[in-house]
N, C-alpha and C positions, 0 to 999 in steps of 0.2 A: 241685274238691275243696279243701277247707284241710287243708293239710298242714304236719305240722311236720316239718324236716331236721335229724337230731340229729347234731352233729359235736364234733370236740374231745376228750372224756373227758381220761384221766391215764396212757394209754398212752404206749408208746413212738414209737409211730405217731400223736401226737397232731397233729402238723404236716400229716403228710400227711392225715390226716382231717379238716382245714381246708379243705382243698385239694378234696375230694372234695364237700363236701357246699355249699360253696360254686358251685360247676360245677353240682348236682345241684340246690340252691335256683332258679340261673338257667335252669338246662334244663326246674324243672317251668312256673318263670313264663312262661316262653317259648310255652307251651304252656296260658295262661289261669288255670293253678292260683294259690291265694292260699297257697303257701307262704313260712313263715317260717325262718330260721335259727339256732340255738340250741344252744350249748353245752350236754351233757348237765351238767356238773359245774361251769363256770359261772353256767348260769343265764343269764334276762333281770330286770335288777333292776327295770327300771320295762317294763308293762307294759297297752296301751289294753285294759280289758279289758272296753270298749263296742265294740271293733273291735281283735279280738286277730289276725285273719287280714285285714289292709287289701288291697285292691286293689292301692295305689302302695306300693310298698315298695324300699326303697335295699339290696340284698342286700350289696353292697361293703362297706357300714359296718358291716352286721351283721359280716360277715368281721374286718373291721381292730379291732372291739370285743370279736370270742373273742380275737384274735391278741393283745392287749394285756394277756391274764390270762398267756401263756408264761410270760414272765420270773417268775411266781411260783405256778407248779403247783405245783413241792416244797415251798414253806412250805404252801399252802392245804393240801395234801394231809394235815401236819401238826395243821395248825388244824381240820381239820371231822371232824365223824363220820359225817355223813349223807353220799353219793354225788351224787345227785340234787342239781342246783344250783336257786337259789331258781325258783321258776313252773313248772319244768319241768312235773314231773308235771301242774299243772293244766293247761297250756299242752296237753299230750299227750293229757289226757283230752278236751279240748274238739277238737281236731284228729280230721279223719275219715278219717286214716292218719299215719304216722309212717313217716319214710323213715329207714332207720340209714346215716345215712354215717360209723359209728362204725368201728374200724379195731385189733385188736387185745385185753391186757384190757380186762376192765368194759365191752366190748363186743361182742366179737364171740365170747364164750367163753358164752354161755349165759343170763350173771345179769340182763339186763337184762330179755331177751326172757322170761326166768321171771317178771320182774315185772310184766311187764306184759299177760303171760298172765292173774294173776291177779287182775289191775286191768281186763280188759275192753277192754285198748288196743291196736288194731289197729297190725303192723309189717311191713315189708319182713323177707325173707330168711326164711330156713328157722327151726325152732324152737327151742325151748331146749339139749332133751337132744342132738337131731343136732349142734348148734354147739358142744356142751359138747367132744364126742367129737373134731369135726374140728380145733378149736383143740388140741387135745393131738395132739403130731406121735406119742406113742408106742403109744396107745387108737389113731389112725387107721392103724397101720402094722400093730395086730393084727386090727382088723378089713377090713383090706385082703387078709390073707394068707392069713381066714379066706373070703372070698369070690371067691380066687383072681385077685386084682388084684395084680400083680407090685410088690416092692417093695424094694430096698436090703439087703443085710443087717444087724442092727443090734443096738443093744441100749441100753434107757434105765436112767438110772443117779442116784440119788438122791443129794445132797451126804454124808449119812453110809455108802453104800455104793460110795462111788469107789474105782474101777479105776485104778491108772495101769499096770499091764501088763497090755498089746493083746491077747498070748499067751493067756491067762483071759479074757478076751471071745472068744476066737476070731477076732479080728481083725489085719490087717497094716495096715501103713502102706501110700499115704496113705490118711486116714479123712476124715469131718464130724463137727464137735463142733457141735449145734446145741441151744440150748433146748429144753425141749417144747412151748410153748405162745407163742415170741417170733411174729411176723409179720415182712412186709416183709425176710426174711433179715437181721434186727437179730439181731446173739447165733448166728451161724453163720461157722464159721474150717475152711476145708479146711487140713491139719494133713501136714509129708511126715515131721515126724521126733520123736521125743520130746522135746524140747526144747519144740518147738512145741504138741502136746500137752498139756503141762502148762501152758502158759500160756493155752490153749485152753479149757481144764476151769476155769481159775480166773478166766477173762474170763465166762465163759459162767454157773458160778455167782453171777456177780454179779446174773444177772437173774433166777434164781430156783432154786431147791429141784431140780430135777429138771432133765436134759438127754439129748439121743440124743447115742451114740457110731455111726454105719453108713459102712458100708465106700466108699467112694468112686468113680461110676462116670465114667468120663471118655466126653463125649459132647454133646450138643446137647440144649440144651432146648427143651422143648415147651410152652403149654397151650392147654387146652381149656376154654372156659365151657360149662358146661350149664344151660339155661333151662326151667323147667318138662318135666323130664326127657329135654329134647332138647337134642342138643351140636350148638353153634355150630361157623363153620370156624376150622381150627389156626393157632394163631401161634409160627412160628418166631422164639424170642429167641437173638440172636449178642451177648453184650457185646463191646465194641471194646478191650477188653482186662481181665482179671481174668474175675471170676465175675458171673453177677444178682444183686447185693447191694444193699444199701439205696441205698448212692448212686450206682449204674450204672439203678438202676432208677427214678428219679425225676427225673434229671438229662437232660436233653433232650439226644439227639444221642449219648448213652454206651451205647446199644445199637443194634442195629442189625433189627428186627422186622419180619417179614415174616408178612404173614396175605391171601389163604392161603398158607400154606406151600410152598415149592419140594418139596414132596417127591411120594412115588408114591399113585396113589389108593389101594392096598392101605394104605399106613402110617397113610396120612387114616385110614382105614374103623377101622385097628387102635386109633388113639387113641383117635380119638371113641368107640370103643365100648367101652375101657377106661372112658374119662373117664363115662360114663354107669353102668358098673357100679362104680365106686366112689363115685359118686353114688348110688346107689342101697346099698351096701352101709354108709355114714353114716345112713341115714335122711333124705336130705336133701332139703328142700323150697323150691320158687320158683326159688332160682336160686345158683350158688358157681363155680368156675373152678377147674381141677385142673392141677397144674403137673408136667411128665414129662422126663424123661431120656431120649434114645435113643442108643444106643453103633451106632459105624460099622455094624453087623455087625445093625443093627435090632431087638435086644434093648430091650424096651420096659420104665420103672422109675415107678413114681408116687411121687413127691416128699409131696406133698401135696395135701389143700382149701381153698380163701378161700370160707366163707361169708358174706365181705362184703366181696370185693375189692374195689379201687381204681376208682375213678371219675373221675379226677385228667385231665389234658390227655394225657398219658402212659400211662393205663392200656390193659388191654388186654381189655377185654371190649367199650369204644366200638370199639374196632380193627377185633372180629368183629361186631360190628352193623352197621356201616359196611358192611360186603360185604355182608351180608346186607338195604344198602340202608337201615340205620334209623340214623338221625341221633342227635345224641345227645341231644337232647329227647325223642323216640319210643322211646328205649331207659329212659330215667327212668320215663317213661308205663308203658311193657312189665314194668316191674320189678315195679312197684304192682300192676299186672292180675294175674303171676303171682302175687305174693305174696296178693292177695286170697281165692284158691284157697282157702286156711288154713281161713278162715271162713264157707265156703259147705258 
């Protein structure tokens, strides 16, 4: 297939989405494919367009040529109107899949996959409206509650209708102060005292308009991927100290991840069969990884959805493919197959 790997965008996860679709470029090559690499919002300035999907292809340089636009996303961001970096879209329309290693906004929240709904352009991952909903932590948490999928107490809170007494949310210390729509636990501060709080609310609106305030469950995390509406086996995440946060979660050797999971087959059975009903209670389609909470006492909390987790050396949906025997070229492959689904 000619495939193009969209990575990069102007997210916060823009790095790690380098990281993802560069792995995801060499897993399809690996595997025959004539995929290419290509920053959604960069762009390819020059491109062979007698042989836009070549057989030999240098995916590194591709790599180290998005990497060298970093140091000036915030100006470009400034300077353009358009999203779409120069060729893309042609690049996309000519390609007979498009694989999103995009990570985040402007990509994993709905707008891309809307446009290229109406462009004809075949994509990995689930569809517009389901991503719209799972990227919003506060839509996922009311349709989680509505389909009996356990979730946190909480409550989201717009910049002009901030709280800062817990008491009026019904809430105690400690809490999560997190975005509504950040990824990668970018823009989330477990919070024990008012003080903290408040600097919590004014870190946190920095990254946008809207965030949850829910109550804090102390416990062990979980997830679970689900693949064309079957769950994969569980992965136990231990950070080696702190919480899953952005740089326990990307930094090699600063968690401690176990899949399958030490735990009992009842808990297994419990997850994965939450993790598929709140798949299914998204709308969600091909494939996303659901991330859980379990307190000592086995009380089970859904966190969230990634409808376009990580694919990164680190991630962990390669983790549960692995046991399940698929390498992580065959798990690239698998993505595509489910995601074709869409279109049939």
């Amino acid at each position: 297939m000619k495939i193009v790997v969209l990575a990069g965008g102007t997210s916060t996860e823009r790095d790690v989405s380098i990281v993802s679709g560069t792995g995801i470029c060499n897993g399809l090559r690996a595997k025959g494919h004539q995929a290419i690499l290509v920053d959604v919002f960069c762009g390819a300035e020059t491109v062979d367009w007698a042989d836009p999907f070549p057989r030999e292809y240098d995916v590194e340089a591709a790599s180290a040529y998005i990497k060298s636009f970093n140091p000036h996303i915030e100006q470009l961001k400034k300077m353009r109107k358009d999203f779409f970096g120069p060729n893309v879209l042609e690049l996309c329309k000519k390609a007979d899949f498009v694989f999103l290693g995009l990570h985040g906004a402007n990509g994993e929240d709905g707008r891309i996959q809307a446009a290229f709904d109406l462009m004809g352009i075949k994509y990995t991952g689930t569809g517009y409206l389901s991503s719209a909903m799972a990227m919003d932590k506060g839509v996922t948490k009311w349709m989680f509650q509505m389909k009996g999928v356990p979730v946190p107490g909480g409550v989201t809170m717009k910049r002009h209708t901030r709280k800062e007494d817990l008491a009026e949310l019904g809430l105690a210390f400690p809490v999560v102060v997190k975005t509504c729509c950040g990824g990668s636990s970018i823009g989330v501060y477990i919070v024990k005292d008012q003080e903290e709080y408040m600097k919590a609310l004014d870190a946190a609106f920095v990254y946008e308009e809207e965030v949850v305030v829910e109550e804090f469950i102390q416990g062990t995390e979980y997830t679970v991927a689900v693949v064309d509406g079957k769950a994969y086996p569980v992965v136990q995440i231990v950070p080696c100290q702190g919480f899953y946060d952005y740089e326990n979660k990307y930094k090699p050797g600063a968690v401690k991840e176990t899949c399958p999971a030490p735990i009992s087959s009842e808990l297994t059975r419990r997850l994965q069969d939450y993790a598929v009903q709140g798949y299914r209670a998204l709308g969600l389609e091909s494939y996303a990884r659901l991330d859980f909470i379990v307190t000592d006492d086995e009380k089970i909390y859904c966190l969230e959805a990634n409808t376009l987790p990580g694919m990164t050396p680190t991630s962990l949906i390669p983790q549960e493919a692995a046991v399940l025997g698929m390498d992580y070229p065959t798990l690239c492959e698998e993505l595509i197959r489910v995601s074709e689904k869409k279109y049939k």
